[in-house]
C-alpha positions in Angstrom: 52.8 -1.8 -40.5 49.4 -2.2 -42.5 49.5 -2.9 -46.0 45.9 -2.4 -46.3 43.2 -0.9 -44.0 39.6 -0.5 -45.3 37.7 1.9 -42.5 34.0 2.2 -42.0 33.1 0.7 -45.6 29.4 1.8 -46.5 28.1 0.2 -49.7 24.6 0.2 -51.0 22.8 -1.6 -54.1 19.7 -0.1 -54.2 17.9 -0.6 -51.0 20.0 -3.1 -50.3 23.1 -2.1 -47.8 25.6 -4.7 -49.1 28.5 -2.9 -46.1 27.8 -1.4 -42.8 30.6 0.4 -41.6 32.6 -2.6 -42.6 36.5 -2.7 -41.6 39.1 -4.7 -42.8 43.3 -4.6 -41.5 45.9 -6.7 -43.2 49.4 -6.3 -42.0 52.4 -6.6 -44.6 53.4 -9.9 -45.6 50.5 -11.8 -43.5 47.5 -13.9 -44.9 44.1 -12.8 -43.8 41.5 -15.0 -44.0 37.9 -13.0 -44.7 35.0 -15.4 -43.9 31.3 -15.0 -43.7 27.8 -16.5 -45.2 27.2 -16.0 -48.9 26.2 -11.9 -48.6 27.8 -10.9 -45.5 29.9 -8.4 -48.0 33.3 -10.5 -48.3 33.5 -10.2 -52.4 32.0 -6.6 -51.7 34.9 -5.1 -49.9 37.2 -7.0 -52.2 36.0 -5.4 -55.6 36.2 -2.1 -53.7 39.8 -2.5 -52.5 40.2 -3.7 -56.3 38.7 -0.8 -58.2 35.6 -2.9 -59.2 32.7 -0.7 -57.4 33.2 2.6 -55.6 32.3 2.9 -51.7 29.5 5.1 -51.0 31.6 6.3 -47.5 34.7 5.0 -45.6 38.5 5.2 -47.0 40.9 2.4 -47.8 44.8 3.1 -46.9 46.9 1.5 -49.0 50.4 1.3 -47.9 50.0 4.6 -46.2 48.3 6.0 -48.4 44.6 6.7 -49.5 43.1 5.1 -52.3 40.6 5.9 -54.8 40.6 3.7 -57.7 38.1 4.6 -60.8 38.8 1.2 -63.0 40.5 -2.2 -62.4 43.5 -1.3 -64.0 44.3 1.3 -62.1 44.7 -0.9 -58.9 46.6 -3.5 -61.0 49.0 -0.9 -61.7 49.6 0.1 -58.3 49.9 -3.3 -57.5 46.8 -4.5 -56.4 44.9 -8.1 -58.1 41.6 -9.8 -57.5 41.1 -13.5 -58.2 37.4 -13.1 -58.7 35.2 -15.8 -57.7 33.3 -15.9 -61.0 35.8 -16.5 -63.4 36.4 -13.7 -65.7 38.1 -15.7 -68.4 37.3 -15.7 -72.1 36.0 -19.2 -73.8 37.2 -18.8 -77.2 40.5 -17.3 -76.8 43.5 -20.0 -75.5 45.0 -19.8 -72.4 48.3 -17.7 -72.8 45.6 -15.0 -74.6 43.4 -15.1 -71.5 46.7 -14.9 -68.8 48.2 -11.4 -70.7 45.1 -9.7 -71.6 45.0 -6.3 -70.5 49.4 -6.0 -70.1 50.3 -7.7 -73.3 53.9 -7.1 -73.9 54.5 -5.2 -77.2 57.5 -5.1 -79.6 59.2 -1.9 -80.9 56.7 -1.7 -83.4 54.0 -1.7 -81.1 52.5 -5.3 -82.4 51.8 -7.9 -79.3 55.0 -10.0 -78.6 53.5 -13.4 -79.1 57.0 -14.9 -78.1 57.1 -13.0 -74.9 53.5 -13.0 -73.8 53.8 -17.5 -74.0 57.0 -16.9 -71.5 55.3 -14.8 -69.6 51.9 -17.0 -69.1 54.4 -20.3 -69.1 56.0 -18.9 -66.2 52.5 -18.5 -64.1 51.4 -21.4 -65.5 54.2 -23.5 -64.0 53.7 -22.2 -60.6 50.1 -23.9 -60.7 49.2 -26.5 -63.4 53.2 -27.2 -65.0 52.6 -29.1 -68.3 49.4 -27.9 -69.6 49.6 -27.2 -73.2 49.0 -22.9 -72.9 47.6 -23.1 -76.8 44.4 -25.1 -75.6 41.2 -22.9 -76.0 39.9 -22.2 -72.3 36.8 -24.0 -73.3 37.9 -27.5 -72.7 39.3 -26.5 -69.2 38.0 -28.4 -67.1 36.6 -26.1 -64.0 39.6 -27.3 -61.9 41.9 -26.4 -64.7 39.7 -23.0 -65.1 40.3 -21.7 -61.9 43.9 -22.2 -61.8 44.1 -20.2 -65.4 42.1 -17.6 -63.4 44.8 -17.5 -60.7 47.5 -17.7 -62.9 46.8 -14.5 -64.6 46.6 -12.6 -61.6 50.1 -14.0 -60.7 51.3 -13.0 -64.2 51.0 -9.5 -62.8 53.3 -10.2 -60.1 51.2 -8.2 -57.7 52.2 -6.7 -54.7 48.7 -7.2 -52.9 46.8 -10.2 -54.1 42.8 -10.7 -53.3 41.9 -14.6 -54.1 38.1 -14.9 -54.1 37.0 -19.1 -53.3 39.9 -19.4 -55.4 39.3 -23.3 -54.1 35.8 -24.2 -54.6 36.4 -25.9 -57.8 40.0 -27.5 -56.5 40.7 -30.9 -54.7 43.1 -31.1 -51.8 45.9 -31.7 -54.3 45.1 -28.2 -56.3 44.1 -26.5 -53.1 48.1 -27.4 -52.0 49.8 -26.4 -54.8 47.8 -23.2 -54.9 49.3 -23.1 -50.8 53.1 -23.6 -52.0 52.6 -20.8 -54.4 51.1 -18.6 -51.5 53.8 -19.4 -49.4 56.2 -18.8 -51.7 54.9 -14.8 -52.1 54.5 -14.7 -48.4 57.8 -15.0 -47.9 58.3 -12.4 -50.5 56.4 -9.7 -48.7 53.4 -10.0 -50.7 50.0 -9.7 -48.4 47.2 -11.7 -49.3 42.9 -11.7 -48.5 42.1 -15.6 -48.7 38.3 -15.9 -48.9 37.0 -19.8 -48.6 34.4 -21.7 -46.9 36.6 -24.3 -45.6 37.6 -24.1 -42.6 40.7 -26.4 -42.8 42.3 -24.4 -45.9 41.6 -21.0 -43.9 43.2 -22.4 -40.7 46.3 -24.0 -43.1 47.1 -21.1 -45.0 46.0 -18.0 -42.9 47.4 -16.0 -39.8 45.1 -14.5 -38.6 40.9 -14.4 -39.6 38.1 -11.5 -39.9 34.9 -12.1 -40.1 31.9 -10.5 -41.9 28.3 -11.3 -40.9 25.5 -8.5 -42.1 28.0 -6.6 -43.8 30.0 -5.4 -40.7 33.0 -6.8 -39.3 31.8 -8.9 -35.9 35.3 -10.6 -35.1 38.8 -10.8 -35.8 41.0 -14.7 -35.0 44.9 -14.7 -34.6 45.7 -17.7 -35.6 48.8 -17.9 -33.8 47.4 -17.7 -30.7 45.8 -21.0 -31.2 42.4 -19.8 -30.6 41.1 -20.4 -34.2 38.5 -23.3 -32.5 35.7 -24.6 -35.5 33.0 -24.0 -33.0 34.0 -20.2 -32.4 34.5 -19.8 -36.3 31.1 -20.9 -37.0 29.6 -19.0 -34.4 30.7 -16.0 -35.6 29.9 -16.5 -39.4 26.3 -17.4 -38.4 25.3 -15.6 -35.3 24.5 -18.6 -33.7 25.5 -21.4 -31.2 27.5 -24.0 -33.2 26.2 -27.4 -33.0 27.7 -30.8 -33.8 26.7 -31.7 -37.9 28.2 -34.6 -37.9 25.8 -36.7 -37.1 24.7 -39.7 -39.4 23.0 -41.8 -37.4 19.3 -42.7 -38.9 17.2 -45.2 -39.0 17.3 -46.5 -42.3 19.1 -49.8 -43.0 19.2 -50.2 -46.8 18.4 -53.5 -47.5 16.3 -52.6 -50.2 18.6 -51.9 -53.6 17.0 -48.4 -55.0 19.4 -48.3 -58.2 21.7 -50.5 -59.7 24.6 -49.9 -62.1 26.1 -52.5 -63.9 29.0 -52.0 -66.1 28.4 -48.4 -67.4 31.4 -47.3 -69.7 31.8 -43.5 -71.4 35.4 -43.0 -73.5 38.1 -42.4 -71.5 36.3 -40.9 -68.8 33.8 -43.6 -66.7 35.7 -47.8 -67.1 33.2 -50.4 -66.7 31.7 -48.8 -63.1 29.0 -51.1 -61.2 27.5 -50.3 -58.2 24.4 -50.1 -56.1 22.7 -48.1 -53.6 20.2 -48.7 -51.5 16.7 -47.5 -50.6 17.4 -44.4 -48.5 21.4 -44.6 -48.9 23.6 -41.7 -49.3 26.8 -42.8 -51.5 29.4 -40.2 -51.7 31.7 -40.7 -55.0 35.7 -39.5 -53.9 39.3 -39.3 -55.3 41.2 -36.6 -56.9 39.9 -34.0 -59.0 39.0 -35.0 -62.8 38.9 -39.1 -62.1 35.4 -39.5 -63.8 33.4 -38.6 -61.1 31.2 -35.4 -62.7 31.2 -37.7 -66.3 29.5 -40.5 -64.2 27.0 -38.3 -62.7 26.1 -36.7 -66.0 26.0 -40.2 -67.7 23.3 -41.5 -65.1 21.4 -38.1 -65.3 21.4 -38.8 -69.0 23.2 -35.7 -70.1 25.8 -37.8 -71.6 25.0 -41.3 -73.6 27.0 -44.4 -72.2 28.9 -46.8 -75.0 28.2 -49.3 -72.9 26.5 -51.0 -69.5 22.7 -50.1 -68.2 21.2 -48.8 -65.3 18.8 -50.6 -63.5 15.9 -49.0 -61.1 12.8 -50.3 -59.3 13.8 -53.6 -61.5 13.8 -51.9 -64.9 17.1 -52.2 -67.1 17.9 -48.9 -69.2 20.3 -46.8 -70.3 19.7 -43.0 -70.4 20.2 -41.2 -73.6 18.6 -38.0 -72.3 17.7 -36.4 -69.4 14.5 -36.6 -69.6 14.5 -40.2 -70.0 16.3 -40.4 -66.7 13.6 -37.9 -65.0 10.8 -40.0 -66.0 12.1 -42.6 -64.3 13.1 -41.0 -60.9 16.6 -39.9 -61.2 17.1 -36.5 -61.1 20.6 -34.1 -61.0 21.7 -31.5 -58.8 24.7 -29.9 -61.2 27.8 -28.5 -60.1 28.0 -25.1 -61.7 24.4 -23.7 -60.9 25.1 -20.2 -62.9 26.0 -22.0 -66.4 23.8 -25.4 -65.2 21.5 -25.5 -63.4 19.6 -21.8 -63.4 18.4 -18.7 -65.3 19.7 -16.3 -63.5 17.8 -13.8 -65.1 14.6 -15.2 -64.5 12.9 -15.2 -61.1 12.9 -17.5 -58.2 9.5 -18.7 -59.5 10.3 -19.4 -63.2 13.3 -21.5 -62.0 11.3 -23.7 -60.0 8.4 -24.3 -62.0 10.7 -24.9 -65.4 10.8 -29.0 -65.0 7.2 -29.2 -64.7 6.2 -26.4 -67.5 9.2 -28.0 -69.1 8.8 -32.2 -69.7 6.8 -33.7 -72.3 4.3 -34.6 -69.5 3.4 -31.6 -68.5 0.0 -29.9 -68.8 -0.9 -27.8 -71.5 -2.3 -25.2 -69.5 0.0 -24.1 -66.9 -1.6 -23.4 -63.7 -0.1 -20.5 -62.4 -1.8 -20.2 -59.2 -1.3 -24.0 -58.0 2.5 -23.3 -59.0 2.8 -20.3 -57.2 1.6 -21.8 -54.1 3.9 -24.7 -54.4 6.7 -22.4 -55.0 6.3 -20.3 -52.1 6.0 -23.7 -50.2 9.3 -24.7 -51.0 11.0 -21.1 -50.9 9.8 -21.2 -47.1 10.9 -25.5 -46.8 14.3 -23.9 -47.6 14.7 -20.8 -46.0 15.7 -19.0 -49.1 15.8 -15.5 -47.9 14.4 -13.4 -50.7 11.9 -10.5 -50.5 9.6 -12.6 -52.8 9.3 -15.5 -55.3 9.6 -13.4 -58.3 12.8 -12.1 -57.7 15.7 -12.7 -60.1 17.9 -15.2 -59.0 20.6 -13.3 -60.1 20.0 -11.3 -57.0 20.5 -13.8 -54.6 23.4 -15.0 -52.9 25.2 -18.1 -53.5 23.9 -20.4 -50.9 20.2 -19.1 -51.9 20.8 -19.6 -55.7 22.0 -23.5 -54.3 18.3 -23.9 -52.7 16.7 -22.8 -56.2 18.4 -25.7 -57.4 17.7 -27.9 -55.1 14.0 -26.9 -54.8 12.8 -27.2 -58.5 13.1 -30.7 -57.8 11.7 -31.5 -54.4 8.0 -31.9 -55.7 9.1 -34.5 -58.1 9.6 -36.6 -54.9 13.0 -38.7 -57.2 13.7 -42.1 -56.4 17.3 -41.2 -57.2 18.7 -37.6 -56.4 22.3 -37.4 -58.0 24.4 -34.3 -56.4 27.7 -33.1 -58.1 29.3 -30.9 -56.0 26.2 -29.3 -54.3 28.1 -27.1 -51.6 30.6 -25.5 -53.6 30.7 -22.2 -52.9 28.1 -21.7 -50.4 28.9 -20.7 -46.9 29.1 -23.0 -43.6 25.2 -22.3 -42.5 23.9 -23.1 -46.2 25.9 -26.1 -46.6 24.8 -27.5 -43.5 21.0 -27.0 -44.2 21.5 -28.2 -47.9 22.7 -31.5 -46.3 19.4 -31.4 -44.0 17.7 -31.5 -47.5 19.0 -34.6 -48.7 19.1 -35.8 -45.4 15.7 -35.6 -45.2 14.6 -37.2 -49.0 16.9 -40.1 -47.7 14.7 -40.4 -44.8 11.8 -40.7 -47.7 13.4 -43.1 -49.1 15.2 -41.2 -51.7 18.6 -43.2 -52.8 21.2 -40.2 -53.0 24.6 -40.1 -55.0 27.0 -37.1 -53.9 30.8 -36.2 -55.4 31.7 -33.5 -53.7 35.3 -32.0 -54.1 35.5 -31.2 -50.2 35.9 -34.7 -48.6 34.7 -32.9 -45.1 31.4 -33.6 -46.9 32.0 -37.4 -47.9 33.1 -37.8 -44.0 30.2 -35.9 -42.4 26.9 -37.1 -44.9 27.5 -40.0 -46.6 27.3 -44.1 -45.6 29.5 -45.3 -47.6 31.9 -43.7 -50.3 33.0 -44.7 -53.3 36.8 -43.9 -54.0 37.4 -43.1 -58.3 41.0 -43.0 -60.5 40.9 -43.4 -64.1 37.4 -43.7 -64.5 37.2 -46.9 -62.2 36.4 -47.7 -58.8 39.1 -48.6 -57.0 37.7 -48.6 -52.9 34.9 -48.9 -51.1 34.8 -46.8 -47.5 32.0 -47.9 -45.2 31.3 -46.7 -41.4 34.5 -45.5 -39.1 36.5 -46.4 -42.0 35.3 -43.5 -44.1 37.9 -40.5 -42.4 40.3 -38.4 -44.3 43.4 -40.5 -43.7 42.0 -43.4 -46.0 40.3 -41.1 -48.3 43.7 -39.8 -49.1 45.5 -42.7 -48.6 42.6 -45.0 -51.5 43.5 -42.2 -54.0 47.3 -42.1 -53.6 47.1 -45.9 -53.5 45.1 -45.9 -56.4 47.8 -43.7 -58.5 50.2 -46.3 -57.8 48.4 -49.0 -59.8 
């Protein structure tokens, strides 16, 4: 028996059709993976099921029976949660607040049981993140710590049906498992479950079987326990095309040279007397478990953050950032990790986002010349592939892996000596990743020295040269060539812990 069937899903946003007779089957107690590129209509069909957006045709059968949900809450009540993959938490309230909201548990009187409602969120908190102090405001999460709050109060509800959304992209293998246990755990339980990720290994882990979604429409479905669930056929069918081998980092460049130099750079608790260089051309990857320094030393080199102590040294001038636009004038230049709250305007158009730096910096002209910008932009909107109908489209309109290219391409005139990438995938589909890396790929072949953390270690193993393994704000290994594999990327962080 089904738990869930969505049938010939239609769903339009203006002219744009969002689901094409989309269908979806998950059978009681199973784990159905639901993969695609970034707009093929994955979180789509999951705020329908949820009672987010209505469906302009089609029917969803819900164990047995059909459903039409006006609100949220109406699916929560018949047992049906959505881990969304923007996080729908609330900055100012504390963690326990955030986890009951919406079924706070009353007294007699009617007034919120504050006694009850900390039991309740403890309890889902201890599933996930056991320890964490529920009174802290959600604002000094950490986005690791973020997401798992975000989970945690869907599992307060103790659904019946649970939808996770990328619950992942902001987790390290050592969150992504615990998250697995707890999955398990309501597996066995009878509880059915839609896991939507763009990793491949945690899909292939956690899931039975696999639909995917390409052009809003359902082009193939994996059973998992048939052994059949290949990378190459996966990829295929999320991108319509014949899979290729990535992997590939053999180029020419030898990186003799030394691009950028760090010597002794120390921030709080957070980044321990770190030196390091890079060469000319080099692409260092930064590694180790979640919340080790490696986003604080990113921001301290893009000069978002001030160092205590240390200096940076590039093209043979000593410095040490105390703003980022110190550390753009001189070549070094940051890709954030959260592009909606970082590194874009989301209400602004493709066009304003890329000309900002240079309408922006101190340095730039007075006079703005639109039409010389304009050109540029549409240069690099086509360099990218950013599919968009036009440059003055909102970002906001574009899908994830498109928004990432914004990003990336309101730098690429600058031409930086140092491009530093904080998790630069996260949360874009296979295809987009893949021609992201080509980017930086392609500004090391300029001679572009590149620094990457990225919270996926498939990334460290496939792009980088040499990685650079963190804990506790210091570096504690040094991967170069064959040695750089999973096995001692796992093994120089657990090692690590140990000392």
């Amino acid at each position: 028996m089904n738990a869930l069937e969505a049938n010939s899903i239609l769903k339009n946003f203006g002219g744009v059709c969002a689901l094409d007779s989309a269908s979806l089957c998950c059978p009681t107690g199973e784990i159905v993976g639901l993969l695609g590129a970034n707009g093929s209509g994955k979180s789509t069909m999951s705020k329908i099921i949820a009672g987010v957006i209505p469906c302009d045709e089609g029917e969803v059968i819900f164990q047995g029976e059909r459903i039409d949900f006006d609100n949220p809450l109406q699916a929560s009540k018949a047992g049906i949660e959505l881990v969304h993959q923007h996080l729908s938490l609330i900055p100012d309230l504390t963690i326990w607040e955030n986890i009951v909201m919406g079924h706070e548990p009353l007294t007699d009187k009617g007034f919120l049981d504050n006694k009850k409602a900390q039991n309740i969120a403890k309890e889902a908190l201890d599933k996930l993140c056991p320890g964490i102090n529920f009174e802290r405001k959600v604002s000094s999460l950490s986005p690791a710590e973020m997401q798992l709050v975000e989970i945690s109060k869907a599992l307060a509800k103790e659904p019946i049906f649970l939808i996770l959304d990328e619950p992942t992209a902001a987790l390290e293998r050592n969150g992504v498992e615990r998250l697995f246990r707890v999955m398990r755990d309501f597996k066995e339980s009878g509880v059915s479950m839609i896991f939507i990720s763009h990793r491949l290994w945690e899909v292939k882990e956690i899931c039975d079987r696999i639909t995917v979604f390409r052009n809003g429409m359902n082009v193939g479905e994996i059973d998992l326990s048939k052994k059949e669930g290949k990378d190459k056929r996966i990829v295929e069918l999320i991108t319509g095309e014949s899979a290729t081998d990535f992997d590939d980092k053999e180029r020419e460049n030898k990186y003799d040279e030394i691009e950028f130099e760090v010597n002794n750079l120390t921030f709080g608790d957070f980044v321990n007397n770190v030196s390091f260089k890079v060469g000319k051309g080099e692409i260092l990857g930064i590694g180790g478990l979640q919340g080790q320094g490696q986003e604080e030393l990113l921001m301290l080199l893009s000069g978002y953050y001030e160092a205590d102590s240390g200096f940076i040294n590039i093209n043979n001038n000593k410095f040490t950032p105390k703003h980022p636009s110190e550390s753009i004038e001189k070549g070094i230049v940051l890709i954030p990790g959260d592009r909606q709250k970082q590194g874009l305007f989301l209400n602004h158009s493709i066009f304003d986002n890329i000309i900002f730096p240079k309408a922006g910096l101190k340095n730039s002209k007075f006079l703005i010349p639109f039409d010389e910008y304009r050109k540029e932009a549409e240069n690099i909107v086509n360099d990218l592939s950013i599919k968009t109908p036009d440059i003055d489209t909102k970002v906001d309109y574009l899908s994830g892996g498109n928004q990432q290219k914004v990003v990336f391409g309101k730098w690429l005139s600058y031409q930086p000596d140092v491009l530093l990438l904080s998790d630069p995938a996260k949360g874009v589909d296979v295809k987009a990743k893949y021609e992201l890396y080509d980017v930086v790929k392609d500004r090391a072949s300029h001679g572009t020295a590149v620094i990457v953390y990225a919270s996926d270690s498939d990334e460290l193993i496939s792009f980088c040269d040499r990685v650079l393994i963190m804990y506790e704000g210091e570096i504690v290994k040094e991967l170069k060539e064959d040695n750089i594999n999973e096995e001692n990327i796992v093994a120089a962080s657990l090692r690590a812990e140990g000392e």
